[in-house]
N, C-alpha and C positions, 0 to 999 in steps of 0.2 A: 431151494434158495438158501445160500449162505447170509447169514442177517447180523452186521458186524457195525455193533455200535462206536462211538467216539468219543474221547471228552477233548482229543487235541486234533486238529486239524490236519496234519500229516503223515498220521498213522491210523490202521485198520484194527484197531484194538476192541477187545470187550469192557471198554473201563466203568462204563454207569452202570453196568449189569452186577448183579449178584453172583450168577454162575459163570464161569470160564471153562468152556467148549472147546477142547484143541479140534484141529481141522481134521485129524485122520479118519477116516472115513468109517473106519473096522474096529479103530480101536481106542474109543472116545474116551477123554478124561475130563469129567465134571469137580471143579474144584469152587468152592464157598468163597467167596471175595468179601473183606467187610466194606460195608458203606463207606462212602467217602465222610471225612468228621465234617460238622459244619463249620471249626472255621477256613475250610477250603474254598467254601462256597462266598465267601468274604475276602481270606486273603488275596487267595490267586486273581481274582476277577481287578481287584488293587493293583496287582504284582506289574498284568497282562498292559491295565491300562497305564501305568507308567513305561512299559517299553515302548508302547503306541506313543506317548506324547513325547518321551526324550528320542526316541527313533525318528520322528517324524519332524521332532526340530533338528536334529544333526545329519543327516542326511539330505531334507532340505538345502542343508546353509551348504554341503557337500556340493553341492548338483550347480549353488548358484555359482559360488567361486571358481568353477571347473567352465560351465558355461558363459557368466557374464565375464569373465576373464579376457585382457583386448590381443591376448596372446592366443593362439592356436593352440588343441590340445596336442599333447603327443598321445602315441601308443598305451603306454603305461597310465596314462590318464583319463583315455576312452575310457580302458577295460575300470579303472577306480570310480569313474561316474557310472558305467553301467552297475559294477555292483553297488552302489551307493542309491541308483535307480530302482533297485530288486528289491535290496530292502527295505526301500520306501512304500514300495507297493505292498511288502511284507507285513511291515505293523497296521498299516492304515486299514487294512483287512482283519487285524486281531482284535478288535472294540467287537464287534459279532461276537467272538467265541469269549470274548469276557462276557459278555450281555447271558448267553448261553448257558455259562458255569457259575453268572449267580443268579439264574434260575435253576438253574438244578437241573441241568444238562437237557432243560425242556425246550428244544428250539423253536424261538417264539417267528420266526422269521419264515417268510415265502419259501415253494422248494426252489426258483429258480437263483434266489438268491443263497442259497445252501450252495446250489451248483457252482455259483460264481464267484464266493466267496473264500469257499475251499480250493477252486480252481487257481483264485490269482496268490494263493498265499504256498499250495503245493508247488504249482513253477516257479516260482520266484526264489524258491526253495532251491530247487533242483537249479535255475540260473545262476546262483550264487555261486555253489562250489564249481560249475565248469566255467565261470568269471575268473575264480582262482587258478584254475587251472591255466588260462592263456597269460595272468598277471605273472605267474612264477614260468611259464615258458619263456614270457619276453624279457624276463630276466637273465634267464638261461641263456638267451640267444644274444642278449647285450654283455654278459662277462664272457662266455666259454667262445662264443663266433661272433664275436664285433664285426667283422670284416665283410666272411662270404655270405652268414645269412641277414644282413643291416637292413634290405631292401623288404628283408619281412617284416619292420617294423615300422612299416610307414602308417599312418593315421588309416588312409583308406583303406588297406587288409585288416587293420584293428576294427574299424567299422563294420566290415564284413564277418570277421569273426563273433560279435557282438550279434548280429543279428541272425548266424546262425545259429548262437546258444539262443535267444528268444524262442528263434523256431525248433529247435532241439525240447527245450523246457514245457513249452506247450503240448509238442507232440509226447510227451511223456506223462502227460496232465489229463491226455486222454478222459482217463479210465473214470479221472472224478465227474468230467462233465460224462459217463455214461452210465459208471453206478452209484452216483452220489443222488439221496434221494430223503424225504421228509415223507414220518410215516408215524402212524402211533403204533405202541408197540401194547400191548393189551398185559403181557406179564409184569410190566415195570408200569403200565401208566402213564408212559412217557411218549410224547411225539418228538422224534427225533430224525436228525439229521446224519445221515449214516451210510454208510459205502457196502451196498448192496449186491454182491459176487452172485453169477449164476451158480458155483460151483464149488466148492475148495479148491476144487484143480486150479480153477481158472484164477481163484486169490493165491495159491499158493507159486503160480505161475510169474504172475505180477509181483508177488514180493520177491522171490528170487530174482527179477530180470532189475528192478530197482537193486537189487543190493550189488549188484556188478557191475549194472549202468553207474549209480548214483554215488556208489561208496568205494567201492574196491579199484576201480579202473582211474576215477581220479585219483583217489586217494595214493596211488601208485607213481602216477607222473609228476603230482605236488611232492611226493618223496623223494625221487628221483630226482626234479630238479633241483631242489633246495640243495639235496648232497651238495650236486653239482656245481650249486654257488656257492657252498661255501668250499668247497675244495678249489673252483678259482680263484675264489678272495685270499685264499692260505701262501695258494702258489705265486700268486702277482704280486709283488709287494709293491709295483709301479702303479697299482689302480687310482683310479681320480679318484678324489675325496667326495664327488659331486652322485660319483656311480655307488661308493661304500652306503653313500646315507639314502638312496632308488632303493638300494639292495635290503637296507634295515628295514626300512618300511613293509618292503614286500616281505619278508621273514615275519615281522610283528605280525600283518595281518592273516597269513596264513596258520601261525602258532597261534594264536587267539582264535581262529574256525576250527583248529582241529581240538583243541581244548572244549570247546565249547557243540562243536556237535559230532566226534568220534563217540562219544560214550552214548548218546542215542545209536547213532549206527550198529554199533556193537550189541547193545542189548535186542535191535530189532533181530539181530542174526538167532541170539539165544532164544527171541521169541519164535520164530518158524522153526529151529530146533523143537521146541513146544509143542506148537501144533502140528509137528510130525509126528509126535508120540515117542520124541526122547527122552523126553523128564516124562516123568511116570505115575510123580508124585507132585502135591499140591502144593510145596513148602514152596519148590523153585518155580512155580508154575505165578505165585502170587507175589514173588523178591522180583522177576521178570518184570510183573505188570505195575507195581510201585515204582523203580527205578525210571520204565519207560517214562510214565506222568511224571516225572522229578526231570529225568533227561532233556525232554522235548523243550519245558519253559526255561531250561538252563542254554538249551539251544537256542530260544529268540534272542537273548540278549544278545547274544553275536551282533544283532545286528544293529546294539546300540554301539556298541564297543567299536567297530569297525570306524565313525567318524573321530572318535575320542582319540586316536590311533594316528592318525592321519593330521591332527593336534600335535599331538605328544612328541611321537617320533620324525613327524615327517616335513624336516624345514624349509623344503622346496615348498612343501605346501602353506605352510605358514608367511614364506616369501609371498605365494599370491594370493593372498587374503591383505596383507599389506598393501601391497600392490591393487588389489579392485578397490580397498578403502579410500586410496588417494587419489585412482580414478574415477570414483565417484565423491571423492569431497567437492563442498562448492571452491575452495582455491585452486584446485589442481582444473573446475571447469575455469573461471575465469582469466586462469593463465594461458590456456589453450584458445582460447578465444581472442585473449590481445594479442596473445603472439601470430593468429591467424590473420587478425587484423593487421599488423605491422608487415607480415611478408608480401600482403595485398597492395 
């Protein structure tokens, strides 16, 4: 049994342990980790539950304005509430793993709630960036093919694409509701909540298939298309003013995910490098496993960032925020009511 502790919820890391175990089989490397300091067990649990409260109000207010809205969404506004739904589901699940880290990575909670707690916060993970990925397509297919491909951007194929990433995310979420598990661990003392591989193989399998699913293959099409917009916007110089400020937005919020979780991606790579038995030596073995813990909580914040975003740059969106205020003020009801009355 491969026995692969956690301190973050999205990664199969050794991080409460003392020793760091790479996975090769023949040709293991035991390297000394120090404790984590204690005020990690303070700060971060702070850190976690502020993304959880400012996530969970801006995201929130995302979802209502999108929804209570008296206008119909389009395409581009599906896929914006779907990700704004992911990450909602994202923090509200991260008060657990604060609770977790300032106990001292002792998890105090049920196993089936381990199961389904890492479950909704690993997919929702994994839904975000192929959310991006269809926001920067249907950006793509509004500058570069306005014309022949328009009819892919109707609300109901955005729905449907939506609901395949659901089902995509989930089925890639697998693995936690099947080795995600709460156990005491007798060398640390610790009952923990931890993702329990029958084999290396079988962990080293899964991390590889994640990093081409999850990193590489989007990360490729959001490259790709972005070129492609802005080498439209360079060539057009007849473009609507209405599409430049669509197009901004989608640009901010994709440069703000890849900021914010490329440098996780990337280290995870260096790390199955690791556990192959490429580093050889403890120095990289322990820059590796620090970085990842710095990466991962540098990556939630994305998902505060994302409504701030959507504020800032994005005036169509700030239009309907005005717009549901004054359809919900008490003047804007009782004008519609005389006025209903007077046609009657």
């Amino acid at each position: 049994m491969t026995l692969l502790l956690t301190s973050s919820p999205v990664d199969a890391s050794n991080a409460t342990s003392q020793v760091y175990e790479t996975q090769n089989t023949t040709n293991a490397t035991y390297c000394t980790l120090e404790k984590p300091k204690d005020w990690v067990f303070t700060v971060l649990p702070v850190y976690v539950l502020l993304i959880t409260v400012f996530g969970i109000v801006f995201n929130l207010f995302v979802l209502i304005v999108f929804c209570f809205h008296k206008k119909a969404c389009s395409a581009a506004e599906i896929y914006l509430s779907n990700l704004a739904a992911a990450d909602l589901v994202l923090v509200a699940n991260l008060p657990f793993w604060a609770i977790n880290i300032s106990n001292r990575y002792n998890w105090p909670f049920s196993g089936p709630l381990c199961k389904l707690v890492n479950l909704c916060i690993t997919m929702n993970t994994y839904c975000s960036i192929y959310f991006l990925v269809l926001i920067s397509s249907d950006r793509y297919v509004a500058l570069v093919h306005p014309l022949s491909h328009n009819r892919m951007r109707r609300p109901k194929y955005a729905k449907l694409g939506c609901l395949l990433v659901w089902g995509f995310g989930l089925l890639m979420s697998t693995p936690v509701l099947m080795y995600r598990k709460v156990k005491h661990d007798p060398r640390y003392n610790l009952t923990v909540c931890f993702l329990d591989f029958p084999s290396p193989f079988v962990f080293q399998l899964y991390e590889g298939i994640l990093t081409v699913v999850i990193f590489i293959i989007p990360i490729t099409i959001i490259s790709w298309c972005t070129f492609k917009i802005i080498q439209a916007l360079r060539n057009r110089k007849n473009t609507q003013k209405k599409e430049v400020k669509a197009t901004a937005l989608v640009l901010a919020v994709v440069v703000a995910f890849l900021i914010c979780w490329v440098p996780f991606h990337i280290i995870r790579i260096f790390e199955q490098l690791s556990r192959a038995g490429v580093f050889m030596q403890c120095r990289p073995v322990i820059v590796i496993e620090t970085c990842k813990q710095i990466f991962i909580y540098v990556a939630f914040f994305n998902s505060v960032l994302n409504p701030l975003l959507y504020v800032i740059v994005g005036k169509h969106f700030r239009q309907k925020v005005k717009e549901l205020f004054t359809q919900w003020s008490p003047g804007e009801t009782s004008s519609s009511v005389s006025t209903s009355f007077k046609l009657s």
